[in-house]
C-alpha positions in Angstrom: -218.2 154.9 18.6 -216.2 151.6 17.7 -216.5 150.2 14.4 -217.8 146.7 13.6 -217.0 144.8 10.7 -219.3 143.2 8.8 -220.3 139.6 9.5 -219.3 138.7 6.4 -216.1 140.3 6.2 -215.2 137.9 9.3 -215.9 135.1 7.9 -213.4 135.5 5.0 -210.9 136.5 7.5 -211.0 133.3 9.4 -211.0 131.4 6.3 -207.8 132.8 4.9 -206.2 131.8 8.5 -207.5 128.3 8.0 -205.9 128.1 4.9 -202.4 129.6 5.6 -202.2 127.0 9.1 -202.9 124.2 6.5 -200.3 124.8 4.1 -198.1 125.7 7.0 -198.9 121.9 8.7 -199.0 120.4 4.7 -194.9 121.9 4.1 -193.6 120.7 7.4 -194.8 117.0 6.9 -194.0 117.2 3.4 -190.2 117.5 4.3 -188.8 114.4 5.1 -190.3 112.9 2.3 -188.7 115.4 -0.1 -185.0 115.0 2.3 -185.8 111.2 1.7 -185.7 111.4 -1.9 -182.3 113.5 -2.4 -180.2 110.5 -2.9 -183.4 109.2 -5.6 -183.2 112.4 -7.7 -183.2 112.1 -11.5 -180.2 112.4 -13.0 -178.5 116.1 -13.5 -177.1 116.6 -17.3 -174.1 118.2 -18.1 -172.8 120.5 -15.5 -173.7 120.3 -11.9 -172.3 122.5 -9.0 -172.1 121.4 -5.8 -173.2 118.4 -3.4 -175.8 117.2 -6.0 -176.5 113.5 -6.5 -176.5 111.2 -9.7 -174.6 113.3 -12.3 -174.4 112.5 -16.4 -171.4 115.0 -17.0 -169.2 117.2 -15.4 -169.8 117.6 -11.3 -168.1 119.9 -9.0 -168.2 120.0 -5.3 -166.4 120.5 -2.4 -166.8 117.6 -0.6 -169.2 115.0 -0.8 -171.6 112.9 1.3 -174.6 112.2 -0.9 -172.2 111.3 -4.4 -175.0 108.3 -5.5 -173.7 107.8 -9.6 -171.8 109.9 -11.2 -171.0 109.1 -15.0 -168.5 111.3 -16.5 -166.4 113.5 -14.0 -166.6 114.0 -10.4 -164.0 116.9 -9.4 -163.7 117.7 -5.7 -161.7 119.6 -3.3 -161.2 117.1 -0.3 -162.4 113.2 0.3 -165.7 112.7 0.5 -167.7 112.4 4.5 -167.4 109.4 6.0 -169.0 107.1 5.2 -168.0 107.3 1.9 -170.5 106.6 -0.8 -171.0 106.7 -4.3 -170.0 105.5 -7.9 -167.6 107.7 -10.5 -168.0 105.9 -13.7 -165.3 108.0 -15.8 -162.9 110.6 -14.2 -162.8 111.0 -10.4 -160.3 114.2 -10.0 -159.0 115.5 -6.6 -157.8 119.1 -5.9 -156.2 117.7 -4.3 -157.9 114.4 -3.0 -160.9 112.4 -3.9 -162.8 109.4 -3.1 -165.9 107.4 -3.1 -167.4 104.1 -2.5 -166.4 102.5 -5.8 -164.5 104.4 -9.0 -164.1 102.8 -12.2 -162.3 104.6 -14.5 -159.2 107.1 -14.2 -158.7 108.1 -10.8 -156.7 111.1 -10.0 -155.4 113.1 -6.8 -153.0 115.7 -6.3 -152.2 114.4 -2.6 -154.4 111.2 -3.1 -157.3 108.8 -4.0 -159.3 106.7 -1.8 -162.0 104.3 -2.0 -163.6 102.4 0.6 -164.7 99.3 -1.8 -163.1 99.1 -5.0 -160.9 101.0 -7.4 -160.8 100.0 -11.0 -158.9 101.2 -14.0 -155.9 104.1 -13.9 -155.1 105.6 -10.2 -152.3 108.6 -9.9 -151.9 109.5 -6.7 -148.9 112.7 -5.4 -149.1 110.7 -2.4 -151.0 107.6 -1.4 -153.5 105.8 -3.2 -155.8 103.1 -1.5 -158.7 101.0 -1.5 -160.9 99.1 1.5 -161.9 96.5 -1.4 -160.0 95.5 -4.3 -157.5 97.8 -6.6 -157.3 96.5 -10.2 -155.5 97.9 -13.1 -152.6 100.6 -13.2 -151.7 102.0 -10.1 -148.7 105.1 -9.3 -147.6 106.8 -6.1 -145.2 108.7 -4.5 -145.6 107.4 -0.8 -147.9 103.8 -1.1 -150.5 102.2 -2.4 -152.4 100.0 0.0 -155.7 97.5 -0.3 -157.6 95.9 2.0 -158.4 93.4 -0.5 -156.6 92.0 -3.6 -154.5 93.9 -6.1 -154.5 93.1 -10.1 -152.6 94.6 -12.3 -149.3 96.8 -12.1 -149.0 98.6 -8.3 -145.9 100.7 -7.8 -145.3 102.5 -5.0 -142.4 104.8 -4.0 -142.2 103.3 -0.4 -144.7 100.4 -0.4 -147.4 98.5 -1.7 -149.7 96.2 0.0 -152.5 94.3 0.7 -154.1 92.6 2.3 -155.7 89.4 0.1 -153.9 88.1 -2.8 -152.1 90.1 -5.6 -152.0 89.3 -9.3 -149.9 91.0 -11.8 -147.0 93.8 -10.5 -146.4 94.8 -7.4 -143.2 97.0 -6.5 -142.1 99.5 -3.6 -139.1 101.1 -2.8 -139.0 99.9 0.5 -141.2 97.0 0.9 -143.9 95.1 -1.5 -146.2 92.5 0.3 -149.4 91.1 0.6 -152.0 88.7 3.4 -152.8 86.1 0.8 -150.9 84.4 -2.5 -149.2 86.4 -5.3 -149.5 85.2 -8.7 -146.4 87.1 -10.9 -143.7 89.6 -9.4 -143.0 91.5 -6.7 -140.3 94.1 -6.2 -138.9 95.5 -3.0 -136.0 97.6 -2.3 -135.7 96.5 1.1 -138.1 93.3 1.0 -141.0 91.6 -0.8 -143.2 88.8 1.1 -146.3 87.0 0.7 -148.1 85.4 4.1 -149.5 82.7 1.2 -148.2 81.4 -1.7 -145.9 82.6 -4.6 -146.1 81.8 -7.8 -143.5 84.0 -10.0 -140.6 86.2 -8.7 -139.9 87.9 -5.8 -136.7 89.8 -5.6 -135.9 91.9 -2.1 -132.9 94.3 -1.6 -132.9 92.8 2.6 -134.7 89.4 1.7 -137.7 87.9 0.8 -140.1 85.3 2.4 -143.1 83.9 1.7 -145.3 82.2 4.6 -146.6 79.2 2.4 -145.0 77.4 -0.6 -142.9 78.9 -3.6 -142.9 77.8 -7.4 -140.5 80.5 -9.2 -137.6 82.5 -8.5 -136.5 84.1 -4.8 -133.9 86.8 -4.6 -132.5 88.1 -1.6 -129.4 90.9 -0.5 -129.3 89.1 2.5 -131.6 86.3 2.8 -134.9 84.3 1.2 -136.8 81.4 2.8 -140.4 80.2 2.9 -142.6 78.3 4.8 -143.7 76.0 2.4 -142.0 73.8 -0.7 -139.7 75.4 -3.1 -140.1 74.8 -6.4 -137.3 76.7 -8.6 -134.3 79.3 -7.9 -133.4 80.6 -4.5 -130.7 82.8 -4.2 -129.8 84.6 -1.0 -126.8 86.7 0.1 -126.2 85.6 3.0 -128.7 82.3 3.7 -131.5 80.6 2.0 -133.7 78.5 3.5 -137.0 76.2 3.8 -139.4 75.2 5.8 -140.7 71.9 4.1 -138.4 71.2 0.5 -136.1 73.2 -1.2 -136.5 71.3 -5.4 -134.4 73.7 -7.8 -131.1 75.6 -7.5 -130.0 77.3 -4.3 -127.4 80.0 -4.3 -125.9 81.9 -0.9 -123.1 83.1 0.4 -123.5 81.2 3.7 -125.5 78.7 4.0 -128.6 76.7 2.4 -130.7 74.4 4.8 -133.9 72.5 4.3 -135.5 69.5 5.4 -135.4 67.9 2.2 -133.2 69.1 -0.9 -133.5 68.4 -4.6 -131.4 69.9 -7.5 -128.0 71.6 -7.4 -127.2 73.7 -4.0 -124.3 75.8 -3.3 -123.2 77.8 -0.4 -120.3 77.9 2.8 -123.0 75.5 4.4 -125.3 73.2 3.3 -127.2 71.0 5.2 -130.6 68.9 4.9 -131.7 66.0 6.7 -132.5 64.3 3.1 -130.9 65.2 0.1 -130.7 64.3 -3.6 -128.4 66.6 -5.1 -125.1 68.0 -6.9 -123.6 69.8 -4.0 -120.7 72.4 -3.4 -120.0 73.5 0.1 -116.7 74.8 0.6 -116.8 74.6 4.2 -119.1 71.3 5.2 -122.0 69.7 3.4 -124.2 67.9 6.3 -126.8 65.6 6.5 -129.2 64.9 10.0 -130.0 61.1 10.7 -131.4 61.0 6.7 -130.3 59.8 4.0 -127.9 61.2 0.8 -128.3 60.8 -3.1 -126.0 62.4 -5.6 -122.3 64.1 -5.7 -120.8 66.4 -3.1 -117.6 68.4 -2.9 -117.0 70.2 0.8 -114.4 70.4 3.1 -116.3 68.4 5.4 -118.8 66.1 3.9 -120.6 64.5 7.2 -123.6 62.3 6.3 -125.1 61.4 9.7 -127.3 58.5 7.7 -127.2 56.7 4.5 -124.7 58.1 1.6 -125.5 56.7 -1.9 -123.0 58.2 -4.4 -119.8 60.3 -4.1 -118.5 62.7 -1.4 -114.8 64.9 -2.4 -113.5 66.4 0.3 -110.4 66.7 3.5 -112.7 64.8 5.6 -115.8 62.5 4.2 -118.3 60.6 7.4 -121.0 58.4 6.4 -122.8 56.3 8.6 -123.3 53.6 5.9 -121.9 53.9 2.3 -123.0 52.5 -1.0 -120.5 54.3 -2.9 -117.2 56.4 -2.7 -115.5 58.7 -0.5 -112.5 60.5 -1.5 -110.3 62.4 0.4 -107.6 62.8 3.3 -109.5 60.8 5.7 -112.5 58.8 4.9 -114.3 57.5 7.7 -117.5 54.3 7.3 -119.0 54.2 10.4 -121.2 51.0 10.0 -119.1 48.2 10.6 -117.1 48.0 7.2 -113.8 45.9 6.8 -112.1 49.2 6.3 -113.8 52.2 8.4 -111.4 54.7 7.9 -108.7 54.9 4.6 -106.7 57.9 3.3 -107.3 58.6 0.2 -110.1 56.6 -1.2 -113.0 54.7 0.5 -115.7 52.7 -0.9 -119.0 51.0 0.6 -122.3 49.0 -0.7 -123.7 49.2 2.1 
């Protein structure tokens, strides 16, 4: 004889089903919402372990890929999932690298720091340091220190520093220093420092030292310095020195200085320019192209292919047309004069 349940007892049964299916159905809708609104969690006090966003304290984790704010200290094990995300308002400490969208503060990393916006404040870095944005403030490493965007401040790296907008401030590698855009104050390189912009301040190079626009300050090269643009100020090159527009200052180098235009006091083996208003020493020739001279010069060869207004010393003085004084072995006045060529002396007004 089977047994039969009450009709009653049924009925409970089948509501109690009901029920569990609904909070079954209720918990699975429920959590995307709840995934959704990780990265809006309140903010966790004091100590937080693990991959926990928006922290007031001390956080430790891993690695990251949900960072949102942190403000205090953000200590992690490797650089954050790409992409990276995330502010550290305080200490951002890698053991041994770190990283997040933006870090203001002191950032610090055994083997290194990243950022893929901005870094601001202190960075240390046992190897490389760099931002996708802007890095402002103090900056050390070992290898480089790179930024897609400006630096500000003082960047030194122990092979390289560069970036790729403008750089105010320090910027000094062992081997090279350079940025994209302008720099506004010094940069250092132990094999060479250069700007595709323009310079403002000093740039000294162990090789040599270029700049793609114009220069107002001092240039120092081993070997050799030049820009693209107008010099305004001290050039000094090992070997040459040169300019793409007007050289307005004092050049130094060992062989040879040229411009377009010069302006100041220039010497060198060579100089040449097509235009030049200057004191100039050129032990082997001094030279001016179909332009025009102004000032003193003292060469071996003095050969102005143009107009000479003032005084050329030398074994052998040329001048197209003269309105002043040659002296030397042979001085030559190639515009018709009474007396083209004279030993000694020669004079012109043109």
């Amino acid at each position: 004889m089977l047994f039969r349940q009450p009709p009653h007892a049924s009925r409970a049964r089948l509501t109690a089903v009901c029920l569990s299916l609904a909070t079954v159905l209720a918990t699975v809708l429920a959590t995307p919402t709840l995934r959704a609104q990780a990265s809006d969690k309140p903010p966790r006090p004091i100590i937080s372990i693990g991959d926990y966003p928006n922290v007031n304290g001390l956080r430790l984790n891993y690695r990251d890929s949900d960072l949102g704010t942190v403000n205090g200290a953000n200590v992690t094990l490797w650089t954050p999932y790409d992409p990276m995300s995330g502010t550290v308002n305080g200490l951002a400490l890698g053991l041994p690298a770190t990283g997040a969208a933006d870090i203001n503060g002191l950032a610090l990393g055994v083997l290194g720091v990243g950022a893929s916006h901005d870094v601001t404040g202190i960075t240390l870095a046992g190897i490389g340091a760099g931002a996708g944005g802007r890095l402002k403030g103090i900056a050390f490493a070992p290898i480089g220190l790179g930024a897609g965007g400006s630096l500000d401040g003082i960047m030194v790296g122990g092979i390289g520093v560069g970036g790729g907008g403008n750089a105010r401030g320090l910027i000094a590698g062992g081997i090279g220093a350079g940025v994209g855009g302008d720099i506004d104050g010094i940069a250092l390189g132990g094999i060479g420092a250069g700007v595709g912009g323009h310079l403002t301040g000093l740039a000294i190079g162990g090789i040599g030292v270029g700049a793609g626009g114009s220069v107002k300050g001092v240039l120092v090269g081993g070997v050799g310095v030049g820009a693209g643009g107008r010099i305004d100020g001290i050039v000094i090159g090992g070997i040459g020195a040169g300019s793409g527009d007007e050289i307005k200052g004092i050049g130094l180098a060992g062989v040879g200085i040229g411009a377009p235009r010069l302006q100041g006091g220039f010497a060198a083996l060579f100089v040449g320019a097509k235009d030049a208003k200057a004191i100039v020493l050129a032990p082997a020739q001094f030279r001016i192209e179909n332009g025009s001279f102004s000032g003193v010069s003292l060469s071996a060869s003095n050969y102005v292919k143009g107009a000479q207004n003032g005084i050329t010393i030398g074994l052998l003085n040329y001048a197209r047309s003269l309105s002043g004084v040659q002296v030397g072995i042979i001085n030559i006045i190639a515009n018709g004069s009474s007396h083209p060529v004279l030993p000694l002396f020669n004079w012109g007004t043109h």
